[in-house]
ZAZAZA-584671 format. One record per atom (N, C-alpha, C): residue in three letters; x, y, z. Coordinates in steps of 0.2 Angstrom, whole numbers, plus 5000, padded with zeros to 4 digits. Layout:
REM residues N
alaXYZ/...
REM end
This chain:
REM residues 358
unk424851404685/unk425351354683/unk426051384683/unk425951454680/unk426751484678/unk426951504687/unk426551524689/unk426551544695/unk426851504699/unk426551444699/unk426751384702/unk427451364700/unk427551364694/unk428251344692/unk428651374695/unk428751444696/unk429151504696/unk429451474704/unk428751484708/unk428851474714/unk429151414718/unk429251354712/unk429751304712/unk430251304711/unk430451354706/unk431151374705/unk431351404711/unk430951454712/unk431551514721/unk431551454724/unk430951414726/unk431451374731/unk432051334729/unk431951314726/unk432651254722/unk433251314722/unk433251354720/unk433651424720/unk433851434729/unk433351464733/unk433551454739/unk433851414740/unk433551324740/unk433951284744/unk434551274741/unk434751294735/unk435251284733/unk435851324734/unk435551394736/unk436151444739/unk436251434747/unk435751404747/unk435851384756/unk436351334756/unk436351294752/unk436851224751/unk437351254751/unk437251314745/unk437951334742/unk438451364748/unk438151394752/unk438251434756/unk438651394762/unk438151354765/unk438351284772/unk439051244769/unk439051244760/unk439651194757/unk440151234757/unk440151294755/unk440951364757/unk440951374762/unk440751364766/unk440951394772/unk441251334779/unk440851274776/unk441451214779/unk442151204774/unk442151214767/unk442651214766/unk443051264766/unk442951334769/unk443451354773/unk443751354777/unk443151334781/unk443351314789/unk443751254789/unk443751204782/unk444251144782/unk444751174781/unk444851234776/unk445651254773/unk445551284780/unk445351314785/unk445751374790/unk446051314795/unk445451254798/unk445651204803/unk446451144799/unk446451144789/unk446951114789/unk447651144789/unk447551214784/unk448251244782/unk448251284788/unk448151304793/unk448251364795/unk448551334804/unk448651264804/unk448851234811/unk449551194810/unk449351194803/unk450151174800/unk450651214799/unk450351264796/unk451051334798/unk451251344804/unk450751334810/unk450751344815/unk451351304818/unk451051234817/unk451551174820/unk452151174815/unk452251194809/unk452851184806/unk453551244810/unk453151314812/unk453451344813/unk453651344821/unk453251314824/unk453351294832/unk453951254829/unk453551224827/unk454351164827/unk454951164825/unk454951234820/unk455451234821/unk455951264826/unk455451344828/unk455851374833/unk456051304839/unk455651264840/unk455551224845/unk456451194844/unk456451174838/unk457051134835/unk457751174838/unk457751244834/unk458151284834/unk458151304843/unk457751324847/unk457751324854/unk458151244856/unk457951194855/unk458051124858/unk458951144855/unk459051144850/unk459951164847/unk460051204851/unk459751274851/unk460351314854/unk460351294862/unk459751264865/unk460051234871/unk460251184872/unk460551124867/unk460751074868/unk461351084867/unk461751164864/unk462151184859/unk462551214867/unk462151244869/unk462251294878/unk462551234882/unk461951194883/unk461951134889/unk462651114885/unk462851084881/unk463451054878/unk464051084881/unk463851144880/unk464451194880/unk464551204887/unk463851214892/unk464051214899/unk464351164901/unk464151084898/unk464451044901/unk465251044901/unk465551044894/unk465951054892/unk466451094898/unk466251164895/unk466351194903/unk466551164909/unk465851144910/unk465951104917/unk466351064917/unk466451014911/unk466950954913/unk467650984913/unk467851024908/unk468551064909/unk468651114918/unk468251124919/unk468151154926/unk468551094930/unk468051044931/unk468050984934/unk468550934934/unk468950924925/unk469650934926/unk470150964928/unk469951024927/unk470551074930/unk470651064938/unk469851054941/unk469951034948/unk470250994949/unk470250944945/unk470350874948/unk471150874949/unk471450894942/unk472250904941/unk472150944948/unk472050994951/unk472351024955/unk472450994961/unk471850974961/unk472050914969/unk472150864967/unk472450824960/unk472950794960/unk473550824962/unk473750874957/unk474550884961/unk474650924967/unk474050944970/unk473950964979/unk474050874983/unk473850834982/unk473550774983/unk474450734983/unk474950744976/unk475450724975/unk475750764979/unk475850834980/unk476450874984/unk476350854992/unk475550844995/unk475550814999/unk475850765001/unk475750704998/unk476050624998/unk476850634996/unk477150684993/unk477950694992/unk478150714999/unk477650785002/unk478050805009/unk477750745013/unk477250705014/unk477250645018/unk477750605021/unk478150605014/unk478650545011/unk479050575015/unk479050625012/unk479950665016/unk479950655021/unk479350675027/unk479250695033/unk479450615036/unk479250575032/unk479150505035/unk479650475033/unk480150485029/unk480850475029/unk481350505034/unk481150565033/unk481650625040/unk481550575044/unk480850535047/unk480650525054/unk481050475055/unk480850425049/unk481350355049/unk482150345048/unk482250415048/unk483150425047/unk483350445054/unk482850465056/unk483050475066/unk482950405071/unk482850355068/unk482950285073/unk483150235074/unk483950255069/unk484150205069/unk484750215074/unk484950175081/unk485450185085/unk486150145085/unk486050075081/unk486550035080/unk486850025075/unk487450045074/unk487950025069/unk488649985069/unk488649935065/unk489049875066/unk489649875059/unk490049875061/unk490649855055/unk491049815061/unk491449745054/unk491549695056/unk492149645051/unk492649645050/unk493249625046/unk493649565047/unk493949525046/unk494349475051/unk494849475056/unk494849555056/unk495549565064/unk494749595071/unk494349625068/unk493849655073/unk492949635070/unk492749645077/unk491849655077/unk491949735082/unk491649795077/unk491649835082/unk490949855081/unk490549865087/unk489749915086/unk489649995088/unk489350025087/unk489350085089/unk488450105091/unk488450125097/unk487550125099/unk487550205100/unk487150225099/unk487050315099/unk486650315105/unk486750355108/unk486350395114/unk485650415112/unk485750455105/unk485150485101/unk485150475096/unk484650455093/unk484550435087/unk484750465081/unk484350535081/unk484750585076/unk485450625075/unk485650595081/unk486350605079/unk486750595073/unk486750555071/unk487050535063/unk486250495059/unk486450515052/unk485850495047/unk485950425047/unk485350415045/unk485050335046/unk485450285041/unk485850315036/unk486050275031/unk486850275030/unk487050325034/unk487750355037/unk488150255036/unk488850255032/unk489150195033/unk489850205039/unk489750165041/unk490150145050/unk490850105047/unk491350135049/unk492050115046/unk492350115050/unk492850045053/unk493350045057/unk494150045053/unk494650075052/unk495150055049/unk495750055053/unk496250015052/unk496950025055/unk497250065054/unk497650085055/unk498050145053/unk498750105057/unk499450095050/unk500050055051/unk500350115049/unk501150085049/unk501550135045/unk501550115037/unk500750085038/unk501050055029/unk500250065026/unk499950115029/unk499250135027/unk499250175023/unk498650165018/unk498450225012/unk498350275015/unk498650335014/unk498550395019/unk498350385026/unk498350455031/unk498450465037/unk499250475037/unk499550475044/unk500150495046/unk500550475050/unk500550405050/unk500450355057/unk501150385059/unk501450435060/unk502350435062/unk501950515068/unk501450555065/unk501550615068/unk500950565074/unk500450535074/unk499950505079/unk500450475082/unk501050425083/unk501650445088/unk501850455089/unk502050515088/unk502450575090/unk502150615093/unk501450615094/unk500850655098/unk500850615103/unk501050555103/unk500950505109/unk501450495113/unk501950515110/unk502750515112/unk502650575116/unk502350635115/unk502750685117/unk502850715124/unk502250685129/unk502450685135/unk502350625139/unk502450555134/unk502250505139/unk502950495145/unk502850445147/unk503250425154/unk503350365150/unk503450315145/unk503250245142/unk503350275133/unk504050245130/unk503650245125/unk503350225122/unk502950235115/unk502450225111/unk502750195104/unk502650125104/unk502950095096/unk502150045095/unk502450025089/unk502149995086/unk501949915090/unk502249905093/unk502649855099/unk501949845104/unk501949915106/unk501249915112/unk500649955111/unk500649965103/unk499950005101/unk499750015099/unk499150005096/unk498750005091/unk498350075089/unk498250085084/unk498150145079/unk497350125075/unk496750155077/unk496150135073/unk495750205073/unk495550205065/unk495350275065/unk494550245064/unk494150275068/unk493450255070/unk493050305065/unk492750295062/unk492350365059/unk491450325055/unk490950385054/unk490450355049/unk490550425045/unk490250375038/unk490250425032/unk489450445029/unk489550485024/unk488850495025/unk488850555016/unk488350555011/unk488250565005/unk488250635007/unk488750685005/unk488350755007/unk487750764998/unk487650835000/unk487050874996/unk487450844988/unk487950864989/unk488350854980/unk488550774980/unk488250734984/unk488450674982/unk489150664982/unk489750694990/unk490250674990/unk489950654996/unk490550614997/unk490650555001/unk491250595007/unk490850615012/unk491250645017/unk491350615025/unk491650635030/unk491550625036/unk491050655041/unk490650615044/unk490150635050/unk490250645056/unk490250705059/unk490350675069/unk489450675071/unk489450675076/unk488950645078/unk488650705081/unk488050725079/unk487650805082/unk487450825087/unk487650765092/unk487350765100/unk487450695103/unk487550695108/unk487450635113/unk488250605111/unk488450535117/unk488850515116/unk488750455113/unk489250405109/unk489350365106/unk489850305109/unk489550255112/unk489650185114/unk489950135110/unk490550135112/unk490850075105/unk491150025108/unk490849955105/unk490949895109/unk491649865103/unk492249845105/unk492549815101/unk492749725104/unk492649675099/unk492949635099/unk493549615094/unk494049595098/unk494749575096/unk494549505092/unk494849495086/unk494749425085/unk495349395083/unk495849415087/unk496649375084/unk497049395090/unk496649405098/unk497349425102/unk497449465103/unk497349525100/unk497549605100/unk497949615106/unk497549625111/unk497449635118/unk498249585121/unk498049545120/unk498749505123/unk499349485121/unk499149485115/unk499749475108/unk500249535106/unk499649565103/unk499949625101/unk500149675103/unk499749715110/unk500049745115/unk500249735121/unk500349645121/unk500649625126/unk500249635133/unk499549665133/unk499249685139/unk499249625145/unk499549625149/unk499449545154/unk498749545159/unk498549615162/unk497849625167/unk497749665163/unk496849675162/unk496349715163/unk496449785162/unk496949805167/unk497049895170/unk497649875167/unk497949855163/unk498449865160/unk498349895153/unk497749875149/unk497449935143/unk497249995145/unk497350015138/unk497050115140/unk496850135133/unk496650165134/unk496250205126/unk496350275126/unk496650295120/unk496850395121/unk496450405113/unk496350465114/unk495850485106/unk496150525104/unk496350555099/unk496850575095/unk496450605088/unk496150665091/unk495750715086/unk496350765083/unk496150765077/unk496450825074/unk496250885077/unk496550925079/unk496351025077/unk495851025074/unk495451095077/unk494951105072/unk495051125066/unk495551175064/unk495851205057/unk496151145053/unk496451085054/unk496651025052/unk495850985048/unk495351005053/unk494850945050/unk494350985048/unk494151075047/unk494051095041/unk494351085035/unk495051075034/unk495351115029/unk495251005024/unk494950955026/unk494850875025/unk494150855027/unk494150815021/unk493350775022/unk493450705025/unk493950685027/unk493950615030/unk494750645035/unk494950595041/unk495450595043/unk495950575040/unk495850495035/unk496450485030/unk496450525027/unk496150585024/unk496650645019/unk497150685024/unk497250705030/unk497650735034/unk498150695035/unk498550695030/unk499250665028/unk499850715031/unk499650785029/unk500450835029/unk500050885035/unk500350845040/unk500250855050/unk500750825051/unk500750865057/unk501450835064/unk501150835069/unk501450815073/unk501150795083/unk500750865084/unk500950925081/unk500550995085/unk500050995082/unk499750935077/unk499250945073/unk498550885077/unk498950855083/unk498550805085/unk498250815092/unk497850825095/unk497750825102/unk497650765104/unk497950755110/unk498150675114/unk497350675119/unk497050645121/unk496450645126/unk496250585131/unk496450565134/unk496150515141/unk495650485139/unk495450415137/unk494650415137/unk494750335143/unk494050355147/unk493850305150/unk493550225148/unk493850165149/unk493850105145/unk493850055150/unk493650005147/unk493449945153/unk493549875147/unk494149855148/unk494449805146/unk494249735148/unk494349685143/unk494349615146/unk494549585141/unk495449545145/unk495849535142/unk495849455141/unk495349425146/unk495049355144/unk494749345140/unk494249415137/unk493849395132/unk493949445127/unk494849475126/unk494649505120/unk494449555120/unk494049585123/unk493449655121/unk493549715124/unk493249745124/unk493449835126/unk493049875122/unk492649935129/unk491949975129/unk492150025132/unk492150095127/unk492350145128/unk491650215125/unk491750275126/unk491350325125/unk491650375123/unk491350385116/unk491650445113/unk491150485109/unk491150575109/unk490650625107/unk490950645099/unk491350625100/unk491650645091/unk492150585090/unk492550585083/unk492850515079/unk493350545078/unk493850495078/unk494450525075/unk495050445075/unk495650455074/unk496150425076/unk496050385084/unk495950325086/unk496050295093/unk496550245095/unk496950265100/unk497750235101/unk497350165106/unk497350105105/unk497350055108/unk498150035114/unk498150065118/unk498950055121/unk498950005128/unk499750015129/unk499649985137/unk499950025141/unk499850025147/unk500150075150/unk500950055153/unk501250085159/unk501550085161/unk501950035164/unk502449985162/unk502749935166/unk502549915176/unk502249885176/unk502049875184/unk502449805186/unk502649825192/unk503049775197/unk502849705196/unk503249635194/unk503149595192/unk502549595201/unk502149525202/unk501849545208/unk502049505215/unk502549435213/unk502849405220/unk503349455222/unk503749515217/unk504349565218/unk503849605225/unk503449625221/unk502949705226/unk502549665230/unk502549615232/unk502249575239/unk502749575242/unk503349545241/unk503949515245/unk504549575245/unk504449635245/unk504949675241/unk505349685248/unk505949675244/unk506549695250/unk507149725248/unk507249755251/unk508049845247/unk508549785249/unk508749745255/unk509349725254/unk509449655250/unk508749635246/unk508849575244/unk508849595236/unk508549655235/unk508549685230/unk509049715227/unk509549755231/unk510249775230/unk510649725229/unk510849675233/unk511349635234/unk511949645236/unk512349635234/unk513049665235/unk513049745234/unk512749785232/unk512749835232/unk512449865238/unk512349835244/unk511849855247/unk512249915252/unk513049905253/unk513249955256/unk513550015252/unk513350025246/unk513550075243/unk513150125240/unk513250185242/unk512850265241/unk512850275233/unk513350245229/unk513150265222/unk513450195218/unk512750185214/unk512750115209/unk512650125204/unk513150135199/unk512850155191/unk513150115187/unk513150095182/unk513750075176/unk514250125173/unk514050195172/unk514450245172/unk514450295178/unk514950325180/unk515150375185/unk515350445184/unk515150495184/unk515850555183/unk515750595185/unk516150595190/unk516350645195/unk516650725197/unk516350775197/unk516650845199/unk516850855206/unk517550855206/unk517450905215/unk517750825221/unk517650835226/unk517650775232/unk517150745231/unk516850695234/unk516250645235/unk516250615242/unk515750595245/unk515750585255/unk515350515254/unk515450485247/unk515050415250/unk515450345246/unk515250295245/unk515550245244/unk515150215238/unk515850215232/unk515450205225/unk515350125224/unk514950105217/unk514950035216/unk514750055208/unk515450055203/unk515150075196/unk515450025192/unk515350025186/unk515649985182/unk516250045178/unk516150095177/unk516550155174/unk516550225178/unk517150225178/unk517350305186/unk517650345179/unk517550415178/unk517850445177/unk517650515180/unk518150575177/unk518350655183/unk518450695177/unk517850735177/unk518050815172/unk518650865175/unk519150835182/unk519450875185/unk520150865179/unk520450925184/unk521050945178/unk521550915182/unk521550905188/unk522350865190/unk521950795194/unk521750815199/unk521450745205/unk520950775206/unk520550715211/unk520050725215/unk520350685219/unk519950695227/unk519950695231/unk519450645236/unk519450575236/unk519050515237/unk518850525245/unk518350535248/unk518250505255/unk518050475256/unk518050415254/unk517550355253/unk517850305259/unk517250275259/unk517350215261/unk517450165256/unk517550085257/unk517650045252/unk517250055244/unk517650075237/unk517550065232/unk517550005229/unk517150015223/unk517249965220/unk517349965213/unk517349985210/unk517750025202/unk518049965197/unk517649965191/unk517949945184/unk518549955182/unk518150025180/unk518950065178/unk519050105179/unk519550155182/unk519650235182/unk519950255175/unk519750335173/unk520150355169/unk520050445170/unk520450445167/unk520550535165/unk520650565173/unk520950545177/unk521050575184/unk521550535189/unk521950555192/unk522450535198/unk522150525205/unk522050465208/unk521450475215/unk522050475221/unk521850515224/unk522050535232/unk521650525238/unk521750485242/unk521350445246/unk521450465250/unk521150505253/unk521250535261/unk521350485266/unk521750525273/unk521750475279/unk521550485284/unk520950535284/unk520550555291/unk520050505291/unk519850445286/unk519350435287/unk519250365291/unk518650325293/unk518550305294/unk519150205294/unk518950165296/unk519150115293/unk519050085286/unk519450065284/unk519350015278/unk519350085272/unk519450125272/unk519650215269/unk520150205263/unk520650155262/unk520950155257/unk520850115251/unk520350065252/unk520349985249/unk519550015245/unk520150005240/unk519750025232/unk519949935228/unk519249915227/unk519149835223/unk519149865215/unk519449845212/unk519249845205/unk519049785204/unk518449795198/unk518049745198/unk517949745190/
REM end
């Protein structure tokens, strides 16, 4: 019976070390499967965390970078992009300041135009200036312009038959002065319309070929030393050169087209007096002369040196001689003698004595 009991106790003893045993050992296995995958994930997590910052920290920073980079680009080829479209501009200005060929000025005495041969000749924005020049102009010279016209002409030159217009374009130099332009090349075609008669009135012109046009440039040392022609005030005629220019008038319409390389002062004139035209069709020396027609010398004044072999017709005889002269004339005709004693020779022909005062 003790035996029996005893040997119910080991078992119970056994099973219960068994138990004991299978019960620690899963609750190990529960602390090592709960606490030991949690330090696990807490610490993943965190490096994870701190990884995930410092690259989100980098990536930030790279972007950042990058965006600044990508700025800095952008500004550069914006102001690449703007220095571009600046020299566009300019290029595209230049281009558009070399097309323009016609220039018009226009007041109530004239219509005048000016067409360029070449376009870049003068700048596209150049202002085109016709003025008179009188003896009653704000500067210029108008007394030396003629007296450079006076100085070898055959006709003179008054205000009577000739017109003074200084033709010029201006133009903004670099300092924003307002200077004089000539023209860089080619010639310059100027068409003038008269609107009050000029032509017929003013210079009297009757045909066509009775206007003329002369150009009247300063010296070169004269138009260094002034930015316009109106400043060369303190000039004389040796200050002016006179020039020929080629013109084609029309005195029915007023107008006149001429060709000029440079600008200056232009004489609008008329030329030379020409033979009324029923005189120079029908012209005749003895209907011309008249009662003069037999006589070698016809003057209003006379004065005589020495003998004479022909037959006078004056209005006034006088003799630088000291006592007489000595007449071989034929019939005279005489006003008035003075300052001399006349002795009429008697070798001469018929009619040798017969002196008319008249």
């Amino acid at each position: 019976m003790k035996t029996r009991w005893q040997d119910m106790v080991r078992r119970f003893a056994s099973i219960t070390l068994c138990f004991g045993m299978v019960f620690g050992n899963m609750q190990v296995s529960a602390i090592a499967q709960d606490s030991t995958p949690i330090d696990l994930t807490t610490e993943n997590t965190g490096e994870d965390a701190a990884n995930e910052q410092t690259t989100a920290t980098t990536d930030a920073g790279d972007e950042n970078a990058s965006s600044e980079t990508s700025n800095a680009s952008k500004t550069a080829e914006t102001e690449e992009t703007e220095k571009a479209d600046t020299t566009d501009t300019e290029t595209e200005d230049k281009e558009q300041a070399d097309t323009k060929t016609t220039y018009d000025y226009e007041d109530g005495a004239v219509k005048v135009t000016a067409t360029l041969s070449d376009a870049s000749a003068i700048p596209d924005d150049a202002e085109f200036v016709v003025t008179p020049v009188t003896n009653h102009s704000n500067g210029y010279n108008y007394q030396a312009y003629m007296d450079a016209l006076n100085a070898n002409a055959e006709k003179e030159h008054s205000e009577k038959n000739t017109l003074l217009y200084d033709i010029a374009f201006y133009h903004e130099d670099e300092n924003k002065k307002r200077v004089e332009v000539q023209p860089a090349d080619g010639a310059v075609t100027i068409n003038v319309s008269f609107k009050n008669a000029q032509l017929a009135d003013a210079i009297k012109a009757k045909d066509d070929a009775d206007v003329q046009v002369k150009h009247l440039p300063l010296t070169p040392s004269v138009k260094e030393s002034v930015d316009s022609t109106a400043q060369a005030t303190a000039i004389s005629a040796h200050d002016v050169q006179v020039e020929n220019v080629a013109a084609n008038a029309s005195i029915g319409n007023e107008a006149l087209t001429f060709s000029l390389n440079s600008f200056s002062v232009v004489a609008v004139t008329k030329t030379g007096e020409t033979l009324d035209p029923v005189a120079a069709n029908g012209f005749n020396l003895e209907t011309v002369l008249g009662a003069g027609n037999n006589y070698g010398v016809i003057a209003n004044t006379y004065s005589q040196d020495g003998d004479t072999e022909t037959n006078l017709m004056v209005g006034s005889y006088a003799s630088n001689a000291l006592d007489q002269v000595h007449l071989l004339t034929m019939p005279m005709r005489v006003g008035m003698i003075t300052s001399v004693v006349l002795f009429l020779e008697h070798h001469c022909v018929s009619n040798c004595h017969q002196i008319i005062f008249i």
